[in-house]
C-alpha positions in Angstrom: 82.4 94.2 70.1 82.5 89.8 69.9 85.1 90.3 67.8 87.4 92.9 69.4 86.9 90.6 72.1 88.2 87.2 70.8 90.9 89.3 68.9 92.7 90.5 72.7 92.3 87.0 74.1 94.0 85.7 70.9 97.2 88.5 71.4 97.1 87.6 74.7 97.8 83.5 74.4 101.4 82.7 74.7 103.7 79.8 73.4 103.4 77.6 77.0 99.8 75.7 77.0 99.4 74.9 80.3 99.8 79.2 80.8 97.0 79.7 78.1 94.6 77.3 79.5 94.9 78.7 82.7 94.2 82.4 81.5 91.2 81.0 79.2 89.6 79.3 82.3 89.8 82.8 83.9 88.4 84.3 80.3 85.3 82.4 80.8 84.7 83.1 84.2 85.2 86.8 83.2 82.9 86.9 80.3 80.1 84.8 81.7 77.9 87.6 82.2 78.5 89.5 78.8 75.6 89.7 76.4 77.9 87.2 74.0 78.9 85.2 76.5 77.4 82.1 74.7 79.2 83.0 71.8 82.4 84.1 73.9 82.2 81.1 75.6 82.3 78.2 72.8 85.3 80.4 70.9 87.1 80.2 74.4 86.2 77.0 74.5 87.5 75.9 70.4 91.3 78.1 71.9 91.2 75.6 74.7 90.9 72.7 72.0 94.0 74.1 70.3 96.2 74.1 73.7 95.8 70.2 74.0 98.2 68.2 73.0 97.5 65.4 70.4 97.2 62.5 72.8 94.6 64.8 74.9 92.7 64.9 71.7 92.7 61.5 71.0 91.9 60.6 74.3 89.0 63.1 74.4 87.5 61.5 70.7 88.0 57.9 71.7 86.1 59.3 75.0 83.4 60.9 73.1 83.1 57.8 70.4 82.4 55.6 73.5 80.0 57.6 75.0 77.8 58.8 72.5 74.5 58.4 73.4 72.8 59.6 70.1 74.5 57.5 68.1 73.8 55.0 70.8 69.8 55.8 70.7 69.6 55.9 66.6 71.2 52.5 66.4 68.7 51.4 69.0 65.5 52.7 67.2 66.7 51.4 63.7 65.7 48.0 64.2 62.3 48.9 65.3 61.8 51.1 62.7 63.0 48.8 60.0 60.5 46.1 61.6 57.4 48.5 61.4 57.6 48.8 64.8 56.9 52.8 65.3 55.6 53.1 68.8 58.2 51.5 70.1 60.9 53.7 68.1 58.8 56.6 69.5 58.6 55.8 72.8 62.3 55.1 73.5 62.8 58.5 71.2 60.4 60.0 74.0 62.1 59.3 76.9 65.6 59.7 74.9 64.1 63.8 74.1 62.7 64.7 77.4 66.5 64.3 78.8 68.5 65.8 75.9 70.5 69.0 75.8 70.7 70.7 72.6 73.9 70.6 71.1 75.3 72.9 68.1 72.3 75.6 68.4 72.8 78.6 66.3 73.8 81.4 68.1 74.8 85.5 67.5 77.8 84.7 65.3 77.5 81.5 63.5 75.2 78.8 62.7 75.6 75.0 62.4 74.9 73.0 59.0 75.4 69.4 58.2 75.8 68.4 54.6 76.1 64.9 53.3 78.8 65.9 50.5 80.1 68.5 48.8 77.0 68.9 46.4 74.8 69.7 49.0 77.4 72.4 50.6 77.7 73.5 46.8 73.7 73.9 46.8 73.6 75.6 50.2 75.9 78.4 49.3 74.3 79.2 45.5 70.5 78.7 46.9 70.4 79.5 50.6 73.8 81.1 51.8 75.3 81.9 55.5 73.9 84.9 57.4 76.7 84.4 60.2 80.0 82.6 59.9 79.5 78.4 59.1 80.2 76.1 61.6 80.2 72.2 60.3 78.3 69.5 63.1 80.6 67.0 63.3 80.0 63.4 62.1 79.9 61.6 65.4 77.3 64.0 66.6 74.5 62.8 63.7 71.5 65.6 65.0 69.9 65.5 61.5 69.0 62.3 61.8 68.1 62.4 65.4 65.6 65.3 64.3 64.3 63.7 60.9 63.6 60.4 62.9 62.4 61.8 65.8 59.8 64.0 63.2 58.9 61.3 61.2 57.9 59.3 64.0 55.9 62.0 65.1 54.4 62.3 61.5 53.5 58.5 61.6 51.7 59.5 64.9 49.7 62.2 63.7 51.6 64.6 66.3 51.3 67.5 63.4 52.5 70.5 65.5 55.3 68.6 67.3 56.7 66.6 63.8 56.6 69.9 62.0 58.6 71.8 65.2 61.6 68.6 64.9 61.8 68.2 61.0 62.2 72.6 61.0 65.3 71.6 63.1 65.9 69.1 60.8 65.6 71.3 57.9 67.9 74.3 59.5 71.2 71.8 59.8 70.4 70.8 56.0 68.2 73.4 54.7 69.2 71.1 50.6 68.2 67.7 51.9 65.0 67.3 49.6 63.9 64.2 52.0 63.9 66.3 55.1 61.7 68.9 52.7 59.8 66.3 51.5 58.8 64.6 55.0 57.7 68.4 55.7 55.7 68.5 53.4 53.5 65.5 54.3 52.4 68.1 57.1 51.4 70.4 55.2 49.4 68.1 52.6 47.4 66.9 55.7 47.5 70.0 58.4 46.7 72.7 56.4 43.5 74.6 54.8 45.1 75.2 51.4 47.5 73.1 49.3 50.0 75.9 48.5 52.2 75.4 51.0 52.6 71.9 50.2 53.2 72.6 46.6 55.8 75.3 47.0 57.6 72.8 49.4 57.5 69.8 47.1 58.6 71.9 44.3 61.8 73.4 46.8 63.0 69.5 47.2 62.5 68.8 43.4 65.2 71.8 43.1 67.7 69.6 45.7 67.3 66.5 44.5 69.6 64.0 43.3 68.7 60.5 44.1 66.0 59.4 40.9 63.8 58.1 44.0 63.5 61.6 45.6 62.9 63.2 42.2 60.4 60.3 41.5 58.4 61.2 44.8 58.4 64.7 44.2 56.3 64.3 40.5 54.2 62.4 42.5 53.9 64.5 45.2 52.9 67.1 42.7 51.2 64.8 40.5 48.6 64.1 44.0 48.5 68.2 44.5 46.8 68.2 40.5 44.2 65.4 41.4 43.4 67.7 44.4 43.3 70.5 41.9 40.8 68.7 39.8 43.5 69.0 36.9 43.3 65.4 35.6 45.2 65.8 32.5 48.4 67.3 34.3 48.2 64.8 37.1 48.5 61.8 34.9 51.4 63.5 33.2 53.4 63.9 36.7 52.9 60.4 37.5 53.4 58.7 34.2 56.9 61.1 33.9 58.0 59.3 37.7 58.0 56.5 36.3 61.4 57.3 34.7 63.0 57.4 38.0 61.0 55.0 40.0 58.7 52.1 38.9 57.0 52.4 42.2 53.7 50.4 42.4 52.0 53.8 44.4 52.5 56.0 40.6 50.9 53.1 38.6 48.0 52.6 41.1 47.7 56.7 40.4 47.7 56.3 37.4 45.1 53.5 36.9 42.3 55.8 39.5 42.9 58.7 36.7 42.4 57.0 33.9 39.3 55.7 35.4 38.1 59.0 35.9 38.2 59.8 32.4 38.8 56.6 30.3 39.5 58.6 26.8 43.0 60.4 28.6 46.2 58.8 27.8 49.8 60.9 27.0 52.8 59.9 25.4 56.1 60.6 27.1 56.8 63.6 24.6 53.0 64.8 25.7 53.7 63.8 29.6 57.0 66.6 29.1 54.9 69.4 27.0 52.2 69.4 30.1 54.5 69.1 32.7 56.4 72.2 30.7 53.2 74.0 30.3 52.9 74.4 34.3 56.6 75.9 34.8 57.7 72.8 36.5 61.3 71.2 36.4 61.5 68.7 34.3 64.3 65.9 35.1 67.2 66.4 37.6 68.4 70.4 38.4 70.8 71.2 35.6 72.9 72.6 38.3 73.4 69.7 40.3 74.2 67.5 37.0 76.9 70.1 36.0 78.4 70.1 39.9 78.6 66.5 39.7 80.2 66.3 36.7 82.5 68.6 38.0 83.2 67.0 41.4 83.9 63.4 39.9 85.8 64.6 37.2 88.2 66.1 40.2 88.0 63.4 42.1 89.3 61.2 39.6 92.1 63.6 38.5 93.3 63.4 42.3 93.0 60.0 42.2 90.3 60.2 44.8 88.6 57.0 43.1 86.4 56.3 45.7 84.8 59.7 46.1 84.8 60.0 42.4 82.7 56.6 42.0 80.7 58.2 44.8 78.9 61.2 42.2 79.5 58.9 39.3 77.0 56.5 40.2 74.7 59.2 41.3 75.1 60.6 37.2 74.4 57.0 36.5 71.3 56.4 38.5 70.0 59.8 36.9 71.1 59.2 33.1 72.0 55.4 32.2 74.6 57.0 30.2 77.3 54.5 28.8 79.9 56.6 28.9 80.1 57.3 32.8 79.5 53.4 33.2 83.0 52.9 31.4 84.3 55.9 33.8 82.9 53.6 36.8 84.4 50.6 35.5 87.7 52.7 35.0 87.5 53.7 38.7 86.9 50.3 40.2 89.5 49.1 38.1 91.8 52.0 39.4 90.8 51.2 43.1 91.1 47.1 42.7 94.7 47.9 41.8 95.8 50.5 44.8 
């Protein structure tokens, strides 16, 4: 029915624009009462875009970059929240909520993602996929960081229910961003009865991840989920393995409590991977996401795209130390220094 719909108001637009905005105009008022009229609606409203002429356009993005209020409010709260200064970020975030109309909401026929890069789109179609057609948030209009702010403000405030409702809409714009997953999982490490769901969670962002610190926290995620379990041995593992992607200060402090739980337990790297094995749980980086990269930066850099290809270069790099993708780095750099 939506789409025999769109279809006639398609055949039915002509060559003069002015003529087809005028008849789409009337198409909405027509339609407003449909059971899609939402969805009617906003593809009425995409036609419209099409009938403008490219100085309307322009005019209507420089418009819409000026007034932008949540770029405006994010750029406001950043300060505050680099400064430690949470209540404050939350309470301008507070009022900023209670007077915001949601934008880009999923609807019958298509949903709205947000991916940083094309890894993440990559992961999205293998891992999660579309039920209804895709429809890409635009860049000025940054609602996954609105929501992961907003919800990790709320986190920091111990407002459980309402944190968990914001980083869910978080999550459902970038159901592959393993920090998103991985600030939702704090919820359910405090807020819940059992630990299961924060251990299937943590394990979902270790799938995602690509940054060494993400995959660092997630090992010690898990590794604080096997201290909880009473499983000593394994935790110590977890932690001792992070410390190939992160010397954070918050794994080493781990590590010195378990070992003063039982003084005699110490594992070597090669015994940190066999227990970590032993449990079913992903050890490094998702080969996946190491074979897409290669893939992308290797076609970057055959396009000449150098920039972009640096990009997932330095994200192998991070994850590998390899020599040989320095010199490809080095190559690019050199290849951009000269354009």
């Amino acid at each position: 029915m939506y789409e025999d719909i769109i279809n006639e108001i398609r055949l039915n637009l002509g060559e003069n624009n002015d003529l087809n905005r005028r008849y789409l105009s009337g198409q909405i008022e027509k339609y407003k009462d449909h059971p899609y009229n939402k969805e009617i609606i906003k593809e009425i409203s995409r036609m419209m875009w099409d009938c403008l002429s490219e100085d309307e356009k322009n005019e209507f993005i420089e418009l819409s970059d000026k007034e932008n209020p949540i770029m405006d409010i994010l750029n406001d709260v950043s300060y505050d929240i680099e400064s430690g200064n949470y209540e404050i970020a939350l309470s301008k975030l507070n009022d900023f909520m209670a007077n915001f109309y949601p934008m880009f909401e999923d609807d019958k026929v298509s949903e709205y993602h947000f991916f940083t890069n094309p890894l993440e789109e990559i992961l999205f179609n293998t891992y999660v996929g579309a039920k209804k057609e895709v429809r890409i948030i635009p860049d000025n209009h940054p609602l996954l960081d609105l929501y992961y702010i907003y919800g990790f403000l709320l986190l920091e405030d111990k407002q459980y229910e309402k944190s968990e409702q914001y980083l869910k809409k978080a999550i459902k714009i970038n159901p592959v961003s393993s920090r998103i997953i991985l600030e939702l999982s704090e919820i359910y490490k405090i807020h819940t009865y059992t630990l299961n769901k924060y251990f299937m969670f943590v394990t979902d962002a270790l799938k995602y991840a690509y940054y060494p610190q993400d995959i660092a926290r997630c090992y010690r995620n898990l590794g604080n989920y096997y201290i909880q379990e009473d499983n000593l041995e394994t935790a110590l593992a977890l932690y001792k393995y992070s410390m190939e992607y992160d010397l954070s200060p918050l794994a080493y402090r781990e590590i010195i409590y378990i070992q003063s739980k039982d003084k005699t337990l110490d594992l070597t790297l090669e015994e940190c991977l066999d227990t970590i094995k032993g449990k079913n749980i992903q050890i490094g980086p998702n080969p996946f996401i190491m074979e897409n990269m290669d893939k992308l930066s290797k076609e970057y850099e055959d396009n000449k795209l150098f920039s972009q290809a640096l990009y997932f270069y330095n994200l192998i790099y991070n994850l590998t130390k390899d020599e040989k993708i320095l010199e490809k780095i080095n190559n690019c750099n050199k290849q951009l220094n000269n354009i």
